[in-house]
C-alpha positions in Angstrom: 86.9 154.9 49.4 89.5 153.8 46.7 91.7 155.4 44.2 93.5 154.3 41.1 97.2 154.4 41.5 97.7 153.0 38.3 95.6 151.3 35.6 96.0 147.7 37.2 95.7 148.5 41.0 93.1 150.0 43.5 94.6 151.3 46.8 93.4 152.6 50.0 94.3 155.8 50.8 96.2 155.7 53.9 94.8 156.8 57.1 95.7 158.9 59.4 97.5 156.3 61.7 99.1 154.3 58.5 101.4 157.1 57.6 105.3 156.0 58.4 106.3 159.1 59.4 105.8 160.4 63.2 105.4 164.0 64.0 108.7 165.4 65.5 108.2 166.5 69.3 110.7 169.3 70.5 111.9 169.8 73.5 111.3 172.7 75.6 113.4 174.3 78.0 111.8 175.1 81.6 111.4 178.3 81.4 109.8 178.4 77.9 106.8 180.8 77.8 104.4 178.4 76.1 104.7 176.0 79.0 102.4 178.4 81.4 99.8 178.2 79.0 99.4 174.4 79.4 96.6 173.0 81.7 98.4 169.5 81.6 101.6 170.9 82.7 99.5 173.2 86.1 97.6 170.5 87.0 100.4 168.3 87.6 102.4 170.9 89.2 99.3 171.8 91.9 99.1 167.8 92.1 103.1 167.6 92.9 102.7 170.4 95.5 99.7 168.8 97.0 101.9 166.0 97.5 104.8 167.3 99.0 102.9 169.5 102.0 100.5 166.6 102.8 102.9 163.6 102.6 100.1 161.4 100.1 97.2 161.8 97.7 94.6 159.3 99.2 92.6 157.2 97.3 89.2 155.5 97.4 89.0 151.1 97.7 88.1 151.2 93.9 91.7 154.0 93.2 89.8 156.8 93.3 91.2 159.9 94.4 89.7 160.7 98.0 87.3 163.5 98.2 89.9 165.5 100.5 92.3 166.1 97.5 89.4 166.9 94.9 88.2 169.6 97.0 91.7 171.1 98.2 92.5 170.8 93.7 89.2 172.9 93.0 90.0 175.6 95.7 93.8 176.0 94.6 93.1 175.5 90.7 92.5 179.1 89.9 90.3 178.7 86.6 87.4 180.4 85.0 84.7 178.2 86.4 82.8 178.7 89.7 84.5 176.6 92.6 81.3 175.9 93.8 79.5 174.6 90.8 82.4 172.8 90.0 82.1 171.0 93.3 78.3 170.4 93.0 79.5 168.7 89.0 81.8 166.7 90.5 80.0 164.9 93.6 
């Protein structure tokens, strides 16, 4: 798709990614409300506490994360979705 700028010139418009302006990120303090609604933020959390009471997160020959820590993430994750079926999705 094109557009006339002028009357000697076609242009692209520009996409999403060719703008030169960046989106402003803000900082949050810890204790910012918004914060416990962020899956991103509890997942790493459980994955840090994992961590620190078993000493390692294992992993597979190919990087994998061991089947060990899957399960133990799935019990302790506290979502909407049965454990179980989770389990049965993931293996």
């Amino acid at each position: 798709m094109f557009m006339v700028t002028d009357q000697l010139s076609l242009a692209r418009p520009k996409s999403l990614w060719q703008h030169s302006t960046m989106i402003e990120f803000r900082t949050l303090p810890d204790d910012h409300p918004d914060l416990a609604h962020s899956p991103l933020l509890r997942a790493a959390l459980l994955t840090l506490r994992y961590a620190q009471e078993h000493g390692a997160i294992g992993l597979t020959k190919t990087k994998a994360f061991k089947r060990v820590f899957v399960h133990w993430a799935v019990e302790n994750r506290g979502g909407r979705r049965n454990s179980d079926q989770l389990l049965r999705w993931i293996a």
